[in-house]
C-alpha positions in Angstrom: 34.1 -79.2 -43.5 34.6 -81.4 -40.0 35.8 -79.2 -37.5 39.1 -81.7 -36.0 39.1 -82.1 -32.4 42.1 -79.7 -32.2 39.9 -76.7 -33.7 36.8 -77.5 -31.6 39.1 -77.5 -28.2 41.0 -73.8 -29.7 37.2 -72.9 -30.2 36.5 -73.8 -26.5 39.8 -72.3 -25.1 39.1 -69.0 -27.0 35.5 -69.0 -25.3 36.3 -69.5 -22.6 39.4 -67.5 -22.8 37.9 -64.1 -23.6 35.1 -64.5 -20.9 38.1 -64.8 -18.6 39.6 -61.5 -19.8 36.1 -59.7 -19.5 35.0 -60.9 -16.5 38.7 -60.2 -14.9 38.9 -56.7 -16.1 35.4 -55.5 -15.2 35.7 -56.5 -11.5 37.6 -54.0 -8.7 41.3 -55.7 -8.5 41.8 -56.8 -5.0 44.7 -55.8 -3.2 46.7 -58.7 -3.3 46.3 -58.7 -7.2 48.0 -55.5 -7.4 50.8 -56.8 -5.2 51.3 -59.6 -7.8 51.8 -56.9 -10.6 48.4 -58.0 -12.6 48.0 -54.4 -14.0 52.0 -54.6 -15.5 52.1 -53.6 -19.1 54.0 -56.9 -19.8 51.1 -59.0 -18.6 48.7 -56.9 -21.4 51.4 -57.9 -23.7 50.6 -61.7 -22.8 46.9 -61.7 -22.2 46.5 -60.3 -26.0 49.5 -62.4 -27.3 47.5 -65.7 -26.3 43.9 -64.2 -27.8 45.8 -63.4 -30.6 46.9 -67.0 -31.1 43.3 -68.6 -30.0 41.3 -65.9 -32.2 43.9 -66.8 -35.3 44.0 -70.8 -35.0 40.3 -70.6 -34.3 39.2 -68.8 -37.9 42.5 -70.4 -39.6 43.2 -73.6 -38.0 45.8 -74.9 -40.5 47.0 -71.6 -42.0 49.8 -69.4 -41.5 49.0 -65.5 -41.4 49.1 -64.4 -44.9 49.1 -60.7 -44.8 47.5 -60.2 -48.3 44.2 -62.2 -46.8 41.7 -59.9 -45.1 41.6 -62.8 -42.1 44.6 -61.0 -40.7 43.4 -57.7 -40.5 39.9 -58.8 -39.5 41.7 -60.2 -36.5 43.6 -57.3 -35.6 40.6 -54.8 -35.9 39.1 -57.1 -33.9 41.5 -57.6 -31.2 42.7 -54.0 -31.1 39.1 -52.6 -30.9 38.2 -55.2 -27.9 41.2 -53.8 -26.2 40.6 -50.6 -26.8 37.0 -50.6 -25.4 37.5 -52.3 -22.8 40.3 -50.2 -21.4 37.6 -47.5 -21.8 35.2 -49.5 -20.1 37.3 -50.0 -17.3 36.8 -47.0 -15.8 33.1 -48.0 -14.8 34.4 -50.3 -12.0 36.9 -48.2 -10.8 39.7 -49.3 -13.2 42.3 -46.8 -15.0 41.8 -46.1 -18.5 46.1 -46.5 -19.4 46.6 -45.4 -23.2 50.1 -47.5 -22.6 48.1 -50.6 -21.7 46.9 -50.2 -25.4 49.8 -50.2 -26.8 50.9 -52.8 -24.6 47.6 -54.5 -26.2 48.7 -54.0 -29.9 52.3 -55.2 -28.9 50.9 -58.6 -28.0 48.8 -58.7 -31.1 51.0 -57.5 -33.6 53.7 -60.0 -32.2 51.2 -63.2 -32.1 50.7 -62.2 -36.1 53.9 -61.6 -37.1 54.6 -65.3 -35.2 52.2 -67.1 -36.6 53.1 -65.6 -40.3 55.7 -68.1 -39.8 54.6 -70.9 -37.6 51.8 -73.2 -37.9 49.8 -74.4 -34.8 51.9 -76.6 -33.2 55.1 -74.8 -33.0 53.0 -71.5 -32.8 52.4 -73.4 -29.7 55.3 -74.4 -28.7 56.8 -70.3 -29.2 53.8 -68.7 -27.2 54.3 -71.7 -24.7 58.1 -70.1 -24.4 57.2 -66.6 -24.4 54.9 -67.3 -21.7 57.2 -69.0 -19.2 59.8 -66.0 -19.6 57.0 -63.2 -19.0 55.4 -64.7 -16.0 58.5 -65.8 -14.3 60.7 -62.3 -15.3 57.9 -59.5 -16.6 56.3 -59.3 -13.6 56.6 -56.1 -10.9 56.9 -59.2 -8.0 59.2 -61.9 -7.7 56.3 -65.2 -7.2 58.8 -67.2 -5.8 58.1 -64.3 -2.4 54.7 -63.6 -2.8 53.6 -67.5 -3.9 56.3 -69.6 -2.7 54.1 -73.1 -3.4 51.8 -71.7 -6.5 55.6 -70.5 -8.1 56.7 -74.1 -8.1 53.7 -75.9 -9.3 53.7 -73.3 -12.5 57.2 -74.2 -13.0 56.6 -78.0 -12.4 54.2 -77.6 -14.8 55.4 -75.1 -17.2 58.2 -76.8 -18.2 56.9 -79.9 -18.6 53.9 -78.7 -20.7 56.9 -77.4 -23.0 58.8 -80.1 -23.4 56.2 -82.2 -24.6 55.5 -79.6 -27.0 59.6 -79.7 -28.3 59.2 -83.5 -28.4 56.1 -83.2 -30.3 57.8 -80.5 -32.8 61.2 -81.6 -32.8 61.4 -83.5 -35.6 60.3 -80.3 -38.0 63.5 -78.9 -36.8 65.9 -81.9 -36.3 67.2 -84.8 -37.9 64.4 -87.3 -38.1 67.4 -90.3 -37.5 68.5 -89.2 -34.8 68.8 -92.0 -32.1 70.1 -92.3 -28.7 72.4 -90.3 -26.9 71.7 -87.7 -29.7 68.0 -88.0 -29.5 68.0 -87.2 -25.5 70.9 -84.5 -26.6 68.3 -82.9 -29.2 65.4 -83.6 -26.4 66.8 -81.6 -23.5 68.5 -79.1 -25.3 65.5 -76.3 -26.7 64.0 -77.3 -22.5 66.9 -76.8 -21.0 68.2 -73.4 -23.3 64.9 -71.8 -22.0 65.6 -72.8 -18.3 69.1 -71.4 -18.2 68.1 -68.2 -20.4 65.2 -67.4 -18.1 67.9 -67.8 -15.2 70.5 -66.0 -17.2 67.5 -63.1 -17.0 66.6 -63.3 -13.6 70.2 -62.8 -12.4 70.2 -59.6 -15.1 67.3 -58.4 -13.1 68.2 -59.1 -9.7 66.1 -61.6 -9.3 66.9 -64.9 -7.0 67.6 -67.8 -7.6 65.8 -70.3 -5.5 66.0 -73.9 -5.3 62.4 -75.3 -5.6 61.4 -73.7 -8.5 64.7 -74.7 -10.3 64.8 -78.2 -9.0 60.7 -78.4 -10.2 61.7 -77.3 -13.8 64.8 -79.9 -14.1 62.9 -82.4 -12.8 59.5 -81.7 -15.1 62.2 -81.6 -17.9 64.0 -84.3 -17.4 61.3 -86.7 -16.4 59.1 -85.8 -19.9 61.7 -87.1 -22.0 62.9 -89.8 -20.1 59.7 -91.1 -20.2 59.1 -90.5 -23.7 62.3 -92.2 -24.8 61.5 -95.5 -22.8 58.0 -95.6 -23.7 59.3 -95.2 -27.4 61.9 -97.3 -26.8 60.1 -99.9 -25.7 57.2 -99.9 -28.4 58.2 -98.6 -31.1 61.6 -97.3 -32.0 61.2 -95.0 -34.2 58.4 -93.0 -32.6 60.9 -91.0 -31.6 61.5 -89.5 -35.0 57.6 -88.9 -35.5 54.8 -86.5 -34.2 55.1 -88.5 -30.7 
C-alpha cells in the first residue's frame, strides 16, 4: 500500500527525531543546559511522550492503539528498552545513570499509548501539541522567560499558533458542524484560549511570573490563526469552516 504524505513526513520526523535524542544524550551537557533544567524528569516525560506518538503513527498511521494487537506492546518494549539502555549508556560520556529518569521514560510512554488508545492522528496531535506547551512553559526547573527572554516568546508565538490551527483543523469532530459566526469564532478561541489561561492559572500555582511578551505573543498567535481562517473561509467558501479546514 502507498505510504500518504502524512506517514512518509511521521517517518521523517521519527528519524530524524530519535537521532536527535541519541546524539543529545551521548554528548557532555554544557553548563548552560543544566541551567535550563534539560536533565528534569518532566522533560524525559516529554522526549518519550513525542517518540511514543511518532514510533506509533509511524507502524499504525490510521489506527488507534488496540491493546489486544502485539503493535502496542512491540512499541513499548521497544521504547522502554531504548530508554533503558541508553540511560545505561550515558554513563560513558560522563552522564548519570537516574533509575527515576526511567521511570520518568515509561511515564511518557505509557501515557502516549493510553492517548492514542483513544485518539487518532490528528487530535493525537492536537493533545501531545497541548501537553507540550504546558510542560515546557511549567515543568521545567527554570523560568525561560529569565533565562531566554526572546527564544521564550518566539516558542509561545509559535506554540500557540501551531495549536490553534490544530483545534481548527479538529474542531469539527468535537463541535457542531453548523456552527456559524459569532458561535464559530466562540468555538474557535475557546480550546486556545482554555489552554492559555490554564497554563497561567499554573504558573501563578507555581510562583511563576507573569510577563507581558510571552502572553501578548500567545493572544496574538491565537487570535490572528482564526481570524484569518474565518475570513479566508468566509470569503471562499463558507462552509469550510465546518470541514477539515
Amino acid at each position: 500500500m502507498a505510504k500518504s504524505w502524512r506517514h512518509r513526513i511521521t517517518i521523517i520526523l521519527l528519524t530524524l527525531y530519535w537521532l536527535t535524542l541519541i546524539i543529545l544524550a551521548h554528548i557532555p551537557m554544557p553548563q548552560y543546559v543544566r541551567k535550563a533544567g534539560v536533565s528534569d524528569k518532566s522533560l524525559h516525560f516529554l522526549a518519550y511522550l513525542i517518540l511514543t506518538f511518532l514510533l506509533w503513527f509511524a507502524i499504525r498511521p490510521d489506527e488507534k492503539v488496540s491493546w489486544r494487537k502485539s503493535a502496542v506492546w512491540w512499541v513499548f518494549i521497544i521504547v522502554t528498552g531504548y530508554g533503558a539502555v541508553d540511560e545505561v549508556v550515558q554513563s560513558l560520556v560522563g552522564r548519570t545513570c537516574d533509575a527515576i529518569d526511567i521511570v520518568a521514560n515509561i511515564t511518557g510512554i505509557l501515557t502516549g499509548l493510553l492517548l492514542f488508545s483513544f485518539l487518532t492522528f490528528w487530535p493525537a496531535v492536537l493533545f501531545v501539541t497541548g501537553i507540550v506547551i504546558f510542560g515546557i512553559t511549567n515543568l521545567l526547573r527554570v523560568n525561560l522567560a529569565e533565562l531566554l527572554p526572546v527564544t521564550n516568546t518566539i516558542f509561545h508565538l509559535f506554540a500557540y499558533a501551531f495549536f490553534s490551527a490544530l483545534w481548527l483543523y479538529n474542531m469539527h469532530l468535537y463541535t457542531n458542524q453548523k456552527s456559524t459566526g459569532i458561535k464559530w469564532l466562540i468555538k474557535a478561541l475557546a480550546i486556545p484560549l482554555g489552554l492559555l489561561i490554564t497554563v497561567k492559572i499554573f504558573s501563578a500555582i507555581i510562583g511563576r511570573h507573569f510577563t507581558a511578551p510571552d502572553t501578548i505573543a500567545s493572544l496574538g498567535a491565537i487570535v490572528t490563526v482564526v481570524a484569518a481562517v474565518y475570513l479566508w473561509s468566509s470569503y471562499n467558501k463558507p462552509d469550510l469552516r465546518n470541514r477539515n479546514l
